[in-house]
C-alpha positions in Angstrom: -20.8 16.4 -14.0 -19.8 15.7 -10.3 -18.0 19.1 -9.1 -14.5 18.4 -7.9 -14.0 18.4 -4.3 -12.4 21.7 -3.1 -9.2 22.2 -1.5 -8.3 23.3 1.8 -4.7 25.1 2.6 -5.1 23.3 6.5 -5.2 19.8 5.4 -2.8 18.0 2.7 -4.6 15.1 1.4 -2.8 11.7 0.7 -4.2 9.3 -1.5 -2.5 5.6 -1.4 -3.1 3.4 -3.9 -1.6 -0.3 -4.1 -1.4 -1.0 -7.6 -3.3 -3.0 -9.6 -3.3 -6.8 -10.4 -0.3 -8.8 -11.5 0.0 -12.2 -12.5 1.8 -12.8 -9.3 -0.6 -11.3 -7.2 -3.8 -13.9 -9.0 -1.1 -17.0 -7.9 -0.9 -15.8 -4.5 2.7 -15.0 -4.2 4.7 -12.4 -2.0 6.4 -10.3 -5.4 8.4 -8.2 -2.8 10.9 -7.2 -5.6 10.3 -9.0 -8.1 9.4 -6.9 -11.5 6.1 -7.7 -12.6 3.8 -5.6 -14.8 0.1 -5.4 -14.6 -2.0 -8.3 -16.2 -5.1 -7.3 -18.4 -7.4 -6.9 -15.4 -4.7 -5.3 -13.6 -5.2 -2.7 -16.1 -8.5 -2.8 -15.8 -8.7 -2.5 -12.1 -6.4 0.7 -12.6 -8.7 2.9 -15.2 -11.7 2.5 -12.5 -10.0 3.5 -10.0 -8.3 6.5 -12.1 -12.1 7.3 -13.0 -13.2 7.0 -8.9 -10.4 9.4 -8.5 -10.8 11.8 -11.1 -14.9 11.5 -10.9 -14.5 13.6 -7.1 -11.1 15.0 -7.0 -8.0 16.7 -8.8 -5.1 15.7 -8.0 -2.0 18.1 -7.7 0.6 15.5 -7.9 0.9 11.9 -8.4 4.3 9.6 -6.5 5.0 5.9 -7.6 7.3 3.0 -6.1 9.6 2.3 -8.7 8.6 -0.8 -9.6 7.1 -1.9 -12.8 3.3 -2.6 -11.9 3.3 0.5 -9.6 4.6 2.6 -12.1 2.2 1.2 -14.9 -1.0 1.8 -12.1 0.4 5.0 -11.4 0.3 6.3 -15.6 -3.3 5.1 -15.9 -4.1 6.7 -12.8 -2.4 10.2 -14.2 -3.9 10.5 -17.5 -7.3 11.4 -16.6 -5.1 14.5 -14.2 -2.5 15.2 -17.3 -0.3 14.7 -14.7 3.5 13.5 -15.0 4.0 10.7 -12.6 7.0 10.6 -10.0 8.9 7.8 -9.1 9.7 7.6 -5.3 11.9 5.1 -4.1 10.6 5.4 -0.2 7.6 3.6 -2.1 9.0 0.4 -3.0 7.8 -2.8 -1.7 9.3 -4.1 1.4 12.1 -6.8 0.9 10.9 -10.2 2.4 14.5 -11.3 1.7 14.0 -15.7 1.7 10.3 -15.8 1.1 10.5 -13.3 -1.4 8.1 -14.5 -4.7 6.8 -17.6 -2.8 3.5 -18.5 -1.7 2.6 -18.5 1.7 1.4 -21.9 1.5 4.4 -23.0 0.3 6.4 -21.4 3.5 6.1 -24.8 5.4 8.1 -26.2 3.7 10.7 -23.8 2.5 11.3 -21.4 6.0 9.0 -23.8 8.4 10.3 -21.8 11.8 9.0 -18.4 10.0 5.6 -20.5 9.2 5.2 -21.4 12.6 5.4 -18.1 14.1 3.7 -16.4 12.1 0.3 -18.8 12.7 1.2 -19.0 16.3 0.6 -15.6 16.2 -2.9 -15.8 14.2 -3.4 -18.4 17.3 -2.7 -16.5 20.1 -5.0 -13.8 21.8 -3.8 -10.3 21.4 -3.1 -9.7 25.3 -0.4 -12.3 24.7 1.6 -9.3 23.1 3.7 -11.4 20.5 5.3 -9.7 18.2 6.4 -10.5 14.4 9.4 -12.3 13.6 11.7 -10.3 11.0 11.5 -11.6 7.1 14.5 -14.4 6.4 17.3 -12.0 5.4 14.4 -9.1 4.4 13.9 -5.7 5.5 14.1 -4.3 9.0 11.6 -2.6 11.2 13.2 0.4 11.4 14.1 0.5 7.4 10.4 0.3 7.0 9.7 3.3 9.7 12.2 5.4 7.9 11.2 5.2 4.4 7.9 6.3 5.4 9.2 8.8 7.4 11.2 10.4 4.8 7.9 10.4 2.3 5.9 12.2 4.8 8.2 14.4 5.4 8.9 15.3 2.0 5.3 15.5 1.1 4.3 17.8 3.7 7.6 19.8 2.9 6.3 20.1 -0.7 2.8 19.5 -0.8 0.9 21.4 1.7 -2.6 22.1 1.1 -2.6 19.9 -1.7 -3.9 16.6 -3.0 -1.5 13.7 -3.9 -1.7 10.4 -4.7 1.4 7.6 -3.9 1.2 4.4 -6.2 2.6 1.3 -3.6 2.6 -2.0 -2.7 0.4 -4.3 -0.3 3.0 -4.7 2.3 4.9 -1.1 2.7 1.1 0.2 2.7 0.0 -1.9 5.3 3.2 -0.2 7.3 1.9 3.5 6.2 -1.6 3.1 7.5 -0.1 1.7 10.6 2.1 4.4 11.1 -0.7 7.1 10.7 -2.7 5.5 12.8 -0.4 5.2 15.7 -0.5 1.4 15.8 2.7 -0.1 16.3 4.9 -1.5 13.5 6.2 -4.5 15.4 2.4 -5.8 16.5 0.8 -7.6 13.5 -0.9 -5.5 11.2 -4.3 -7.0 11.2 -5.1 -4.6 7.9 -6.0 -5.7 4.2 -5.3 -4.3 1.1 -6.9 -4.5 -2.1 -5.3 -4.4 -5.4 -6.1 -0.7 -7.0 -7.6 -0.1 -3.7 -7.7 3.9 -2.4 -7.0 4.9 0.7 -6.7 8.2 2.2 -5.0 9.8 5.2 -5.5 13.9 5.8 -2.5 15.1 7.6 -3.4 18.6 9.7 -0.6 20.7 11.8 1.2 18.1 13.3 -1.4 15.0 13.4 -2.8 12.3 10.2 -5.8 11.8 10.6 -6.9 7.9 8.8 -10.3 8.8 6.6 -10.7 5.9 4.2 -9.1 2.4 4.7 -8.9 -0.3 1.6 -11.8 1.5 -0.4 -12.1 -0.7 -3.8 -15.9 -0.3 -4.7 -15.1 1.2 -8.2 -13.7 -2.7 -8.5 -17.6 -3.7 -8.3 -16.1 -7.1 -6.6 -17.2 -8.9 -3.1 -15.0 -8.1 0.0 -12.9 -11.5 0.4 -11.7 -13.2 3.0 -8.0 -12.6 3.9 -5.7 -15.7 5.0 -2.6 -15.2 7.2 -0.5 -12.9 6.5 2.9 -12.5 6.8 2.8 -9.0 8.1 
């Protein structure tokens, strides 16, 4: 038996997890909001990486979006722990307002200018310096920065020297890893995210410190190529 990975009262530990796979997410749409629960490999994808988890560490605490497939990857994540799982509304997805539960493909048609800016920015080279344009009628900047703002803060208010896990979405993750990175939330976030993908960020005194980016080997699948995206 593997030996759990020890503690260390200097560093707090985050683990982020998007959840697992929906039937939204295998038709290539932007869910946003909409309530979706895991499909049958959704669940699938969610006990391997409950096992990865549980194989190395133990988890003190365990923080969901409240959202139906988060919360779902977030109980099969916390049984293996005994853990009770916490919903944390800084964790929602973000809300991509008019392109909310489309496809990206399909933006050409339905919110053309937003298509076009978005692959003029795929396009352009990154000296340019152009920045995102906002989601139709979604979520601002500065909504996004604040959520995640609040959840650190309140994790490192509660949690200190502890490890903790915080179930999420594709998007709003793409914004956390970001933000502990230092990269800018207005540039593009050239990052991908895997469904029931782990990542973890080690926060020490005042700095976070980004250890593990999109890690989904317990999924035993190829790294795929990522189109556009609207972030």
């Amino acid at each position: 038996m593997t030996k759990h990975f020890p503690h260390n009262a200097d560093f707090t530990r985050l683990f982020i997890l998007r959840h697992a796979q929906t039937a939204l997410n295998a038709d290539g749409r932007i869910q946003g909001e909409t309530d979706a629960g895991l499909n049958t490999q959704g669940r699938q994808q969610a006990k391997k990486a409950a096992k990865r988890l549980a194989r190395f560490y133990q988890l003190d605490h365990i923080y969901t979006s409240p959202y139906p497939r988060a919360r779902e990857t977030a109980g099969i994540v916390a049984r293996p722990f005994k853990l009770e799982v916490e919903a944390n509304d800084d964790l929602h997805e973000l809300s991509f307002g008019k392109i909310n539960n489309e496809r990206f493909i399909d933006l050409e048609k339905l919110q053309p200018d937003y298509f076009h800016q978005i692959n003029n920015i795929y396009a352009s080279k990154a000296e340019e310096g152009l920045c995102k344009p906002p989601f139709p009628e979604g979520e601002s900047i500065a909504d996004i920065r604040g959520r995640i703002e609040s959840f650190t803060a309140q994790l490192l208010a509660q949690h200190r020297g502890q490890f903790v896990a915080a179930v999420s979405h594709g998007g709003f993750i793409k914004y956390m890893l970001a933000y502990y990175a230092g990269i800018s939330l207005e540039d593009p976030l050239l990052i991908f995210v895997e469904n029931a993908s782990i990542s973890i960020v080690d926060f020490y005194q005042n700095r976070s410190i980004l250890m593990v980016l999109n890690d989904y080997a317990h999924l035993e699948i190829p790294v795929r190529f990522s189109r556009p995206s609207v972030l």
